[in-house]
C-alpha positions as a Markdown table, in Angstrom:
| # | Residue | x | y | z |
|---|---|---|---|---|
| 1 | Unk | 51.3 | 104.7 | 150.4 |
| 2 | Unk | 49.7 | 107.1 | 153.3 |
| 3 | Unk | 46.6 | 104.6 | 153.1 |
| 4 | Unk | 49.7 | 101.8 | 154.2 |
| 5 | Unk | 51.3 | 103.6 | 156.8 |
| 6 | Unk | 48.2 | 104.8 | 158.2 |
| 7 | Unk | 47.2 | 101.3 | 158.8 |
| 8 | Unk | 50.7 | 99.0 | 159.7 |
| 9 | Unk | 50.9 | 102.5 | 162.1 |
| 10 | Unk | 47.2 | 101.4 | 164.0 |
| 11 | Unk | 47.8 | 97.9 | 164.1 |
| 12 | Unk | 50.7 | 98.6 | 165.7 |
| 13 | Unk | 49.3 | 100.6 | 168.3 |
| 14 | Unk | 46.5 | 98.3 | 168.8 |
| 15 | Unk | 48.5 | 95.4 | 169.5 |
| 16 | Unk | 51.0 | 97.5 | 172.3 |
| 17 | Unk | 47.5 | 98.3 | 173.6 |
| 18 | Unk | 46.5 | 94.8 | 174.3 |
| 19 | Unk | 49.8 | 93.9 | 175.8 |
| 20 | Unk | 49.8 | 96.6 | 178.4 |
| 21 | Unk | 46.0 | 95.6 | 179.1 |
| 22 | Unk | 47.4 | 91.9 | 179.3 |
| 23 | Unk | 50.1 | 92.9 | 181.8 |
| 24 | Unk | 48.1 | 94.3 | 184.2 |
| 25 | Unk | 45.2 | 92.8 | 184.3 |
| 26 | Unk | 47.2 | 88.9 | 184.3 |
| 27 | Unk | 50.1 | 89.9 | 186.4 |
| 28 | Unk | 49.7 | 86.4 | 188.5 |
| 29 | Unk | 48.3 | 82.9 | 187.6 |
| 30 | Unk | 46.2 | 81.6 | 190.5 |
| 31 | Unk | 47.0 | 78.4 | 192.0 |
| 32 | Unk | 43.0 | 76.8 | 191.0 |
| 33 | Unk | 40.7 | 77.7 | 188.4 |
| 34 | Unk | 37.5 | 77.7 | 190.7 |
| 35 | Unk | 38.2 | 80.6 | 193.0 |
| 36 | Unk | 41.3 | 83.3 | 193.1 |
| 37 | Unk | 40.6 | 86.6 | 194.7 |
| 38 | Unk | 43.3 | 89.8 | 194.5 |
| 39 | Unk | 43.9 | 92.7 | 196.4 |
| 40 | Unk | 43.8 | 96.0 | 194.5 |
| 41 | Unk | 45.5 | 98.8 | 196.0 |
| 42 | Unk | 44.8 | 102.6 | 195.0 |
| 43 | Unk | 48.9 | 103.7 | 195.1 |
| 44 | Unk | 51.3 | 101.7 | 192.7 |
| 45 | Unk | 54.3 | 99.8 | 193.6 |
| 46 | Unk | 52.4 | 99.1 | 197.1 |
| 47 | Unk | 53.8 | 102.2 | 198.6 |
| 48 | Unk | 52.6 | 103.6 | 201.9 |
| 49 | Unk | 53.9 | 106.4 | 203.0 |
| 50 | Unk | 54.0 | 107.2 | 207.3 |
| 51 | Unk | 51.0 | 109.1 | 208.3 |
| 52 | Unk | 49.3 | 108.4 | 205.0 |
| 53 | Unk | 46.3 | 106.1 | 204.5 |
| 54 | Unk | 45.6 | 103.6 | 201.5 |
| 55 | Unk | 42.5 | 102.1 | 199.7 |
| 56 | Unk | 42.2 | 98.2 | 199.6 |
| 57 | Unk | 39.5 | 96.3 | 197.8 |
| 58 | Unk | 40.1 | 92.5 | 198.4 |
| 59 | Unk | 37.5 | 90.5 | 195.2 |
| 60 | Unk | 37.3 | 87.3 | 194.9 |
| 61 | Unk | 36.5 | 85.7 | 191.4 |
| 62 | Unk | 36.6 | 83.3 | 189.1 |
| 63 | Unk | 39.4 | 82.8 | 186.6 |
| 64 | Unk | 37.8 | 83.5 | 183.0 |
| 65 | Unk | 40.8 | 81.1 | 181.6 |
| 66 | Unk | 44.0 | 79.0 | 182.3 |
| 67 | Unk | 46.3 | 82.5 | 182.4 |
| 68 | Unk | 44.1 | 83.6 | 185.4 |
| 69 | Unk | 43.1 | 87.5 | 183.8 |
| 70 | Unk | 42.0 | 89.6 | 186.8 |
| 71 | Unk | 38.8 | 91.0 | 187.3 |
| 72 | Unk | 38.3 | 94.2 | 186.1 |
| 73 | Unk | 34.5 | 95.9 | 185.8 |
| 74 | Unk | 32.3 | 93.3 | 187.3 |
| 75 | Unk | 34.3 | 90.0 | 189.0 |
| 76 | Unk | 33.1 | 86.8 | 187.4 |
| 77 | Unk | 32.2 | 85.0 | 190.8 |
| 78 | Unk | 29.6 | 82.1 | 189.5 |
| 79 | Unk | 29.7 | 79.0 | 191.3 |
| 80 | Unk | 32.0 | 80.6 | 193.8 |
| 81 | Unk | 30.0 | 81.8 | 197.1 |
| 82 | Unk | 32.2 | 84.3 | 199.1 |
| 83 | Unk | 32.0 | 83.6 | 202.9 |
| 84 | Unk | 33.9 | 85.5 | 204.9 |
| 85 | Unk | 37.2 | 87.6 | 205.4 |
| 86 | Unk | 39.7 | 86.9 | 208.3 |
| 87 | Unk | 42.1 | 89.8 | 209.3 |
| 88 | Unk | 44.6 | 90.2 | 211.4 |
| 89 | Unk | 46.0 | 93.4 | 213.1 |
| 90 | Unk | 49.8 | 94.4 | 212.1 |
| 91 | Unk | 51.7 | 96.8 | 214.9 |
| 92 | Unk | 52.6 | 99.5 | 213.2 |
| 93 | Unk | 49.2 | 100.1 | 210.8 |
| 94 | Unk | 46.2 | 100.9 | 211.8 |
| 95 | Unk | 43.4 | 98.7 | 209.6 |
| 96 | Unk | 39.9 | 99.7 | 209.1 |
| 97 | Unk | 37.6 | 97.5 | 207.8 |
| 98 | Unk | 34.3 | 98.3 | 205.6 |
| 99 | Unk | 30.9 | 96.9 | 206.8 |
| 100 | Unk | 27.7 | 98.6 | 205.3 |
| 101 | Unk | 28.5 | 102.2 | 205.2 |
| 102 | Unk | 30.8 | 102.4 | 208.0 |
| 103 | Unk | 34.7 | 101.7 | 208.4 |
| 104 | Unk | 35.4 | 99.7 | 211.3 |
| 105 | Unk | 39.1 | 99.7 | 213.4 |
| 106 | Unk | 40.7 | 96.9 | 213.5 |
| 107 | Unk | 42.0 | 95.9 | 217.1 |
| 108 | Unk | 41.1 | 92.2 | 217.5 |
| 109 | Unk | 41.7 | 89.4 | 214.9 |
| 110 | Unk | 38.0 | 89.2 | 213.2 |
| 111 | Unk | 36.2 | 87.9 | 210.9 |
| 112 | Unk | 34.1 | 89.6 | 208.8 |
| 113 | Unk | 31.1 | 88.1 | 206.6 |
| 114 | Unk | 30.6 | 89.0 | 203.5 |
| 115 | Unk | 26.8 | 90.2 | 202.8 |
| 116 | Unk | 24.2 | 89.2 | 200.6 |
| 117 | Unk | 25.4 | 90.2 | 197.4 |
| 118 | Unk | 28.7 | 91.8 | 198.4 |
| 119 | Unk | 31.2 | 91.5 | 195.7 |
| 120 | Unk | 34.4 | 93.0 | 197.5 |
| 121 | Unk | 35.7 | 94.0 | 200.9 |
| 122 | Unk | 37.1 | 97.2 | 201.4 |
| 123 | Unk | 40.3 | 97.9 | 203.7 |
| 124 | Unk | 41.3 | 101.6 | 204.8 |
| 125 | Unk | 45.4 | 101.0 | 206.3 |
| 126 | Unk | 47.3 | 103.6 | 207.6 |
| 127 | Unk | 50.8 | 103.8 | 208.3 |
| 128 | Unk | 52.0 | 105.6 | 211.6 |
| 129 | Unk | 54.5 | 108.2 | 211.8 |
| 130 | Unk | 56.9 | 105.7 | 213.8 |
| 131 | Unk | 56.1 | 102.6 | 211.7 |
| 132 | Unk | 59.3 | 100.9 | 210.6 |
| 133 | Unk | 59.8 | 101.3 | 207.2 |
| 134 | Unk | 60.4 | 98.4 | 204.6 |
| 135 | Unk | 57.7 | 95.6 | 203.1 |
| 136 | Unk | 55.3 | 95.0 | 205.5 |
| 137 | Unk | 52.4 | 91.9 | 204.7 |
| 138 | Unk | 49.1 | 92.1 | 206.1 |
| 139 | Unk | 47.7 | 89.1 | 206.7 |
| 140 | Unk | 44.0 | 88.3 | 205.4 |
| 141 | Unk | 43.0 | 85.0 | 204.6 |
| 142 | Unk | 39.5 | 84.7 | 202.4 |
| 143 | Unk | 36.7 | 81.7 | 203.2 |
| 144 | Unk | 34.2 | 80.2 | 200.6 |
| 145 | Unk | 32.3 | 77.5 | 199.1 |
| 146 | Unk | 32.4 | 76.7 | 195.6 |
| 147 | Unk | 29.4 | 75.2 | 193.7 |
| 148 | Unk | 29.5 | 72.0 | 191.4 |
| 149 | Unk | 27.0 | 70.2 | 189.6 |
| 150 | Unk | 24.4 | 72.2 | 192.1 |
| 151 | Unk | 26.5 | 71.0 | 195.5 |
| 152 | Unk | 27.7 | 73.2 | 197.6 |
| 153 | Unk | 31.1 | 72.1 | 198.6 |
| 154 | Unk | 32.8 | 72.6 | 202.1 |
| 155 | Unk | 33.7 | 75.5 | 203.7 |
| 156 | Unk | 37.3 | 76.7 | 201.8 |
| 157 | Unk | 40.0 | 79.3 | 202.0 |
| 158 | Unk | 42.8 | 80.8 | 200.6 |
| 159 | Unk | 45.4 | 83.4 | 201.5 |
| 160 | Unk | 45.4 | 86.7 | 199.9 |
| 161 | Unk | 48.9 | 88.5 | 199.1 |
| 162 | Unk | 48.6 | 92.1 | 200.7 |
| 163 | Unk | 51.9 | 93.6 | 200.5 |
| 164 | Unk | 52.5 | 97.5 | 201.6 |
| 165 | Unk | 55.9 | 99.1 | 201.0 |
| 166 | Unk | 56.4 | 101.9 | 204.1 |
| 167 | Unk | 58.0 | 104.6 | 202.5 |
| 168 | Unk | 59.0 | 107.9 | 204.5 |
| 169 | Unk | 56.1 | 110.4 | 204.8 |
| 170 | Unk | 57.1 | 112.8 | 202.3 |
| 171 | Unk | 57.8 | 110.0 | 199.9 |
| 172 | Unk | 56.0 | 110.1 | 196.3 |
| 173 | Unk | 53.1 | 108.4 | 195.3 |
| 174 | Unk | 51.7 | 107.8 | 191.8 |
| 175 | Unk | 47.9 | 107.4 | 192.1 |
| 176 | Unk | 46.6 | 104.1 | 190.2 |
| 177 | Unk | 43.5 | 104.2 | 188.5 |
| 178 | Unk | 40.8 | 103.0 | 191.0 |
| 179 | Unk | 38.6 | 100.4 | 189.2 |
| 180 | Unk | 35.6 | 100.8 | 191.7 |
| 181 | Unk | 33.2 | 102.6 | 192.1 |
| 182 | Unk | 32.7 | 105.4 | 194.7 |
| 183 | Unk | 30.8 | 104.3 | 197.9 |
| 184 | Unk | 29.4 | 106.6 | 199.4 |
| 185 | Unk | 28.9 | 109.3 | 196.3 |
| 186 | Unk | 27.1 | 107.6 | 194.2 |
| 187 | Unk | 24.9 | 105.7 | 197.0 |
| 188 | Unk | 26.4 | 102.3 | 195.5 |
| 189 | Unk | 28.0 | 99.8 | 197.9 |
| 190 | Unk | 30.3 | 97.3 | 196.7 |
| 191 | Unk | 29.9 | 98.0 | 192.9 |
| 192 | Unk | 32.8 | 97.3 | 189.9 |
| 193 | Unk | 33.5 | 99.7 | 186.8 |
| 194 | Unk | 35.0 | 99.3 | 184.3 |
| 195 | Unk | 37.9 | 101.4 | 183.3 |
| 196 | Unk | 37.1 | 104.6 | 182.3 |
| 197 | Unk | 40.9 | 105.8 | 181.0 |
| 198 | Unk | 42.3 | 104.3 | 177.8 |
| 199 | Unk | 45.4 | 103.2 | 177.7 |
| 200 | Unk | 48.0 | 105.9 | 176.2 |
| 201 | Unk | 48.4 | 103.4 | 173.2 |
| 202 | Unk | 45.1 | 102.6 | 172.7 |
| 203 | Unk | 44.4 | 106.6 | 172.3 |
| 204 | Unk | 47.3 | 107.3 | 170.6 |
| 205 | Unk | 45.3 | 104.2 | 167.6 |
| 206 | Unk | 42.1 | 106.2 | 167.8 |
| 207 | Unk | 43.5 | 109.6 | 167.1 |
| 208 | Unk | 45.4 | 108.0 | 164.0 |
| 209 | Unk | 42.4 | 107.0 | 163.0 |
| 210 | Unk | 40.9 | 110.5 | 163.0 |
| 211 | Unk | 43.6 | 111.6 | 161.1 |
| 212 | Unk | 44.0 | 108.7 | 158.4 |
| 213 | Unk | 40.4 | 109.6 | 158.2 |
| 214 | Unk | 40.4 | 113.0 | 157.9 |
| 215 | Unk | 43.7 | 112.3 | 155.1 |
| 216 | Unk | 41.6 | 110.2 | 153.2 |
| 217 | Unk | 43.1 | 107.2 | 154.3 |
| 218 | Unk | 40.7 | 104.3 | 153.1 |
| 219 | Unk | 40.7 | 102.3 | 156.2 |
């Protein structure tokens, strides 16, 4: 009876596991299967708070199926050749673009190439003590070619959705879990992790495992 429990208990947790992993990793469906690129954002909800700076990454990939799973760890990004990323200033934020190991401010529109082996582009945007608050978009449109049957195709782009909630500055923020790497730290530029925190379900199966274990559960 324990033995049964035990294991309707873990499958259960499993399964909650997968759909919380399934939420956030396929919270859109790209418009083409050949290239899609999101923007993640180190805050959740897309909240910005005045006089407080937030993390960008914009990565373009390749869809793994029709449902159009984000990347997360390393970005599937064969046959897709990333060109170059085109951003705009916004009045009231101040934007700072990453190119080798330096952030650059963002006064001008600009384009900014992506280098040899660059997976990502990193955005620092800071939200002035004045800014208005509300939704506020920042516009960044992303540039590639795509590869088929060994032709490269034509030059390509696609808008990406950057949206930044300006909250007041004492406003709360709930940190999401970064899924890249640290830049300058670790020495490595432009590199994806994988996630190194389980999911509270997914912890929650392992440690009933442990204990169906330890109960004699014959799992």
């Amino acid at each position: 009876m324990v033995r049964r429990i035990c294991v309707v208990l873990l499958l259960v947790a499993i399964v909650k596991a997968q759909d919380v992993n399934s939420s956030q990793l396929c919270d859109e469906r790209p418009v083409r299967m050949d290239a899609a690129v999101k923007a993640f954002q180190s805050s959740y909800y897309e909240v910005l708070p005045r006089g407080h700076e937030e993390t960008i990454a914009v990565v373009p990939y390749v869809p793994q199926n029709k449902y159009g799973c984000c990347p997360s760890g390393s970005p599937n990004q064969k046959g897709l050749v990333p060109i170059q990323m085109d951003l705009q200033p916004v009045p009231g934020l101040d934007v700072r673009y990453r190119v080798g190991h330096h952030y650059v401010r963002l006064e001008n529109p600009v384009s900014v190439p992506f280098g040899a082996g660059q997976k990502f582009m990193l955005l620092k945007v800071a939200a002035r003590p004045e800014t208005t608050l509300g939704m506020r978009h920042l516009p960044v449109r992303f540039t590639f070619r795509t590869v088929h049957d060994g032709q490269l195709s034509e030059l390509q782009s696609m808008d990406v959705p950057v949206s930044l909630k300006i909250a007041e500055h004492d406003a709360k923020v709930e940190k999401a879990d970064w899924p890249l790497d640290h830049p300058v730290r670790n020495g490595v530029v432009n590199t994806l992790l994988f996630p190194v925190k389980l999911p509270v379900n997914l912890s929650l199966a392992l440690l009933l495992l442990i204990f169906c274990h330890g109960s004699g559960c014959d799992l």
